[in-house]
C-alpha positions as CSV (number, residue, x, y, z in Angstrom):
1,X,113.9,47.6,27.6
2,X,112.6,47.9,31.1
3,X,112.0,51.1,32.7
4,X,113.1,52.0,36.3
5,X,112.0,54.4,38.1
6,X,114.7,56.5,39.4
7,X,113.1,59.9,41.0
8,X,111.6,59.6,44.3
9,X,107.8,60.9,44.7
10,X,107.6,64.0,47.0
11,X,104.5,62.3,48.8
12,X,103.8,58.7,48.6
13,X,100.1,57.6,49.6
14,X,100.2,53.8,49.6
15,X,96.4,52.5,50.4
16,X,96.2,49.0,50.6
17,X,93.1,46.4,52.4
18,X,95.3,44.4,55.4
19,X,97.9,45.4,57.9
20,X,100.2,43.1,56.2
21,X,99.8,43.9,52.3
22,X,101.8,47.0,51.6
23,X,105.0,45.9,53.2
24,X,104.4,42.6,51.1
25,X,103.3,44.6,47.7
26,X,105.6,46.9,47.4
27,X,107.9,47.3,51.1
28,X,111.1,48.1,48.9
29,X,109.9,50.5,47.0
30,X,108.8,52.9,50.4
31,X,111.8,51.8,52.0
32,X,113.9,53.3,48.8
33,X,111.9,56.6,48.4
34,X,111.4,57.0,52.3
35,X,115.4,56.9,52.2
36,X,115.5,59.5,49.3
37,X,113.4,62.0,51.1
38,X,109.6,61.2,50.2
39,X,106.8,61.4,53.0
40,X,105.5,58.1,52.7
41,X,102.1,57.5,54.2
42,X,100.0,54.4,54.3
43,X,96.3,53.8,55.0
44,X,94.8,50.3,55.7
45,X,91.5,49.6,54.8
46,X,90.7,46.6,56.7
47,X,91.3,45.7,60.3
48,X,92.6,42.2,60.3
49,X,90.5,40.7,62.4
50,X,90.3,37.6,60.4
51,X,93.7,37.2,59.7
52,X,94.0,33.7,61.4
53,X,93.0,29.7,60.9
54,X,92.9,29.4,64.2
55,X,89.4,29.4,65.5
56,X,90.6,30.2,69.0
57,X,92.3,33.4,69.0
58,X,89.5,36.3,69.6
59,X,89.0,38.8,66.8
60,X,89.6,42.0,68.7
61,X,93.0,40.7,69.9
62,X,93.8,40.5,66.4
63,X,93.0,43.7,66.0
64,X,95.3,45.1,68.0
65,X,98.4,42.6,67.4
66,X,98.4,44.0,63.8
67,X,97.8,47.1,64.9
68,X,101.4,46.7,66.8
69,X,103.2,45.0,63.9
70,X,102.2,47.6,60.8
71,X,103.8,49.7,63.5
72,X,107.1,48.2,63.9
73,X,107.1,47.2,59.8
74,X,106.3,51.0,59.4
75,X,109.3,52.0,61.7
76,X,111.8,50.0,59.4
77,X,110.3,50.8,56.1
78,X,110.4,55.0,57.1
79,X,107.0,55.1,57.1
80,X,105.8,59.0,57.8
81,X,102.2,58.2,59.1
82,X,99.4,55.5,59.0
83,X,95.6,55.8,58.3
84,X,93.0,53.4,59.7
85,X,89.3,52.8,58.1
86,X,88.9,49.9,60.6
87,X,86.6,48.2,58.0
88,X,85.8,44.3,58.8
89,X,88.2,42.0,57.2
90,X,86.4,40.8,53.8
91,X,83.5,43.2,53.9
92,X,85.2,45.5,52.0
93,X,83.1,47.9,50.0
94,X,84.8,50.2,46.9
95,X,81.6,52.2,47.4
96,X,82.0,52.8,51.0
97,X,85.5,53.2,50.7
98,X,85.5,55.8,48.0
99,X,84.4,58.7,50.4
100,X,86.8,58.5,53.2
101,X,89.6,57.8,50.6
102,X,88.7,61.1,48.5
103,X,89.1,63.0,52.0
104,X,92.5,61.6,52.5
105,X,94.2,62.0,49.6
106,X,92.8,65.8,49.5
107,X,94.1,66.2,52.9
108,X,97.8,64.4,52.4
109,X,98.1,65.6,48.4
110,X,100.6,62.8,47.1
111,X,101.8,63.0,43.8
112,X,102.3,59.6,43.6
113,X,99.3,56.8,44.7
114,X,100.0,52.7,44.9
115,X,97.2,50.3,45.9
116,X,96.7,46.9,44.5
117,X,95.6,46.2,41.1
118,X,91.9,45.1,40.6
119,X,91.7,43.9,37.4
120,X,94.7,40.6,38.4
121,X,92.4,37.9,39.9
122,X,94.2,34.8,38.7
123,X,97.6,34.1,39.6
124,X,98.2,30.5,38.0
125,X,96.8,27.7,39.0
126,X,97.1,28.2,42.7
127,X,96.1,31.3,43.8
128,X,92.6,34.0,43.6
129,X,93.0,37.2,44.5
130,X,91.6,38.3,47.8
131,X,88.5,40.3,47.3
132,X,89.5,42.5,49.6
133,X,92.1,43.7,47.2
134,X,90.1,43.9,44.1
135,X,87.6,46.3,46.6
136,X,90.2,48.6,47.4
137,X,91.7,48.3,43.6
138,X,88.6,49.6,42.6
139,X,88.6,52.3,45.3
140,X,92.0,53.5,44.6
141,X,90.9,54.1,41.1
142,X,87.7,55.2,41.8
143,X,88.7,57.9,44.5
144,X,92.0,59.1,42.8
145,X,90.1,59.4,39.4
146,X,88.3,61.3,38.7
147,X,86.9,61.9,42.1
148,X,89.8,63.4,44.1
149,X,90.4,65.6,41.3
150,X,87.2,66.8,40.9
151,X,85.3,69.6,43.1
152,X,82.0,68.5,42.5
153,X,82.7,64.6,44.2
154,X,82.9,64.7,48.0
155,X,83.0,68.5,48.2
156,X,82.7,68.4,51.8
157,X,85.9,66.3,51.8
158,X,88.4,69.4,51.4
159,X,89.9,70.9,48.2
160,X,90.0,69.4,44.8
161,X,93.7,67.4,44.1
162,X,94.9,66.1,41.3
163,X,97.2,63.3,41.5
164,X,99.8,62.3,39.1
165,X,100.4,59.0,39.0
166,X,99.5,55.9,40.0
167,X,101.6,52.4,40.7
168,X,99.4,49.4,40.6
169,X,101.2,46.5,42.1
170,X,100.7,43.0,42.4
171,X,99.9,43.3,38.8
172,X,99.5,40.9,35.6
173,X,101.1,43.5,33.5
174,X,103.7,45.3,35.6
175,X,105.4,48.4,32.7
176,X,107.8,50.0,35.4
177,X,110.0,48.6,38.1
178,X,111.4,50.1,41.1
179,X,115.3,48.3,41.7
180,X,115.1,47.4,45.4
181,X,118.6,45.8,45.7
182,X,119.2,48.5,48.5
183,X,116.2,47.9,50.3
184,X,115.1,44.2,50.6
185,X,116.6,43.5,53.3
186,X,114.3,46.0,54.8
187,X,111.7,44.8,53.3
188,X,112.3,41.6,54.7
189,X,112.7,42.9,58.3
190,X,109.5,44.9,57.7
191,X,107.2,41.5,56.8
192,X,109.1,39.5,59.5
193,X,107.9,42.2,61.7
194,X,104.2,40.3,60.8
195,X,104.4,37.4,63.4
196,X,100.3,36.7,63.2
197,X,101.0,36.0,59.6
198,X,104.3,34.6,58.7
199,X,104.8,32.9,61.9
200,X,108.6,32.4,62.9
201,X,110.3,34.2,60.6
202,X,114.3,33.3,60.5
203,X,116.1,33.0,57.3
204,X,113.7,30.8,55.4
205,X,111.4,34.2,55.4
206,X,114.6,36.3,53.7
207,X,115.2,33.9,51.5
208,X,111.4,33.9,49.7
209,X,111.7,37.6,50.1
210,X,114.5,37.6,48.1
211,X,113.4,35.0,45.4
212,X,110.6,36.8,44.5
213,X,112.1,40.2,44.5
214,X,115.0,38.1,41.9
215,X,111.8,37.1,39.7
216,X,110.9,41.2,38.9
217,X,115.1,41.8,38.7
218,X,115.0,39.4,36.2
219,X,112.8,41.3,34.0
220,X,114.3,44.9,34.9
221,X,117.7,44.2,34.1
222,X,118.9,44.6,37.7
223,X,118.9,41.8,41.1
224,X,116.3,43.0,43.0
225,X,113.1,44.5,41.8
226,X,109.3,45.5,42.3
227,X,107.1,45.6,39.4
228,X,103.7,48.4,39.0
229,X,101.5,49.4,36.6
230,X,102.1,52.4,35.8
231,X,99.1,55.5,35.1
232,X,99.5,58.2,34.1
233,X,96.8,60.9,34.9
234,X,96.0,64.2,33.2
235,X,97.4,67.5,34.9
């Protein structure tokens, strides 16, 4: 039987490598618990600045398009706040991202983390996962434990915090699903909002939206879902 989540986090930390990713990972799921109450924040590793094909359009430009469109996403999703490392698109290092991530999650406290899971590098045939988001995977971990909780890592990054769980998405082996029937539409409005990257977006965009949000119902018992891995961390 799958398990849905039904209680909202009290503070949502969602830390994810482009300006793009979270609203594709898991947009329903902030959408539904920014509706419910939670203070949903978001940090972005990377800057985007190599988020085209096209060899003309100038990096710093494309900086500060995405800049503009996590904003507008963020405004339709509920989002409470963004965070910025500005790190260069694929030089992303868990390492250097471990530090800056520590201090954040100290300062903002969520109970509940998300950020990509690391360990889910083939998807089929067709697809490798971006090494951008196996770096900040790795971060995520890395940072929320056992460094965030522990005084002695980073202790001029504020006070020790524990956090209690964290939702892994884009996962191979998703345990917990968040239903999203009331919120993909918004989550479709929030990655349509992503013009650099999805183009025009019209109903064609919707429609995947949709059929891939019907592919994690299908396994939760219910029309519209997200899928995480779910941990658990020691109190």
């Amino acid at each position: 039987m799958a398990e849905l989540l039904e209680a909202a986090p009290s503070v949502v930390l969602a830390i994810y490598a482009h300006p793009d990713d979270p609203d594709v990972a898991a947009g329903g799921a902030l959408a539904r618990w920014a509706e419910a109450g939670s203070e949903v924040h978001v940090c972005l590793c990377a800057d985007g600045g190599k988020g085209s094909s096209d060899p003309d359009v100038g990096s710093a430009d494309l900086v500060a398009r995405r800049r503009g469109e996590v904003m507008d996403a963020g405004d339709v999703l509920g989002v409470a706040d963004h965070h910025w490392l500005g790190r260069p698109d694929g030089e992303l290092d868990e390492r250097e991202l471990q530090a800056p991530l520590v201090g954040l999650i100290r300062r903002l406290r969520p109970d509940a983390v998300l950020g990509p899971d690391p360990t889910a590098v083939f998807f089929g045939q067709s697809y490798v996962n971006h090494r951008d988001h196996r770096a900040v995977g790795w971060a995520v971990l890395d940072a929320v434990s056992p460094a965030s909780a522990n005084p002695h890592y980073f202790p001029d990054r504020g006070q020790a915090h524990r956090v209690a769980t964290l939702y892994l998405s884009g996962t191979l082996e998703p345990d917990v699903w968040v239903d999203i029937g009331d919120t993909i539409e918004k989550k479709a409005a929030a990655i349509a909002c992503h013009g650099s990257q999805v183009g025009e977006p019209g109903e064609w965009l919707r429609r995947v939206v949709r059929q891939r949000a019907e592919d994690g119902g299908r396994r939760a018992g219910v029309r519209y879902a997200e899928g995480f891995r779910r941990v658990v961390l020691p109190q």
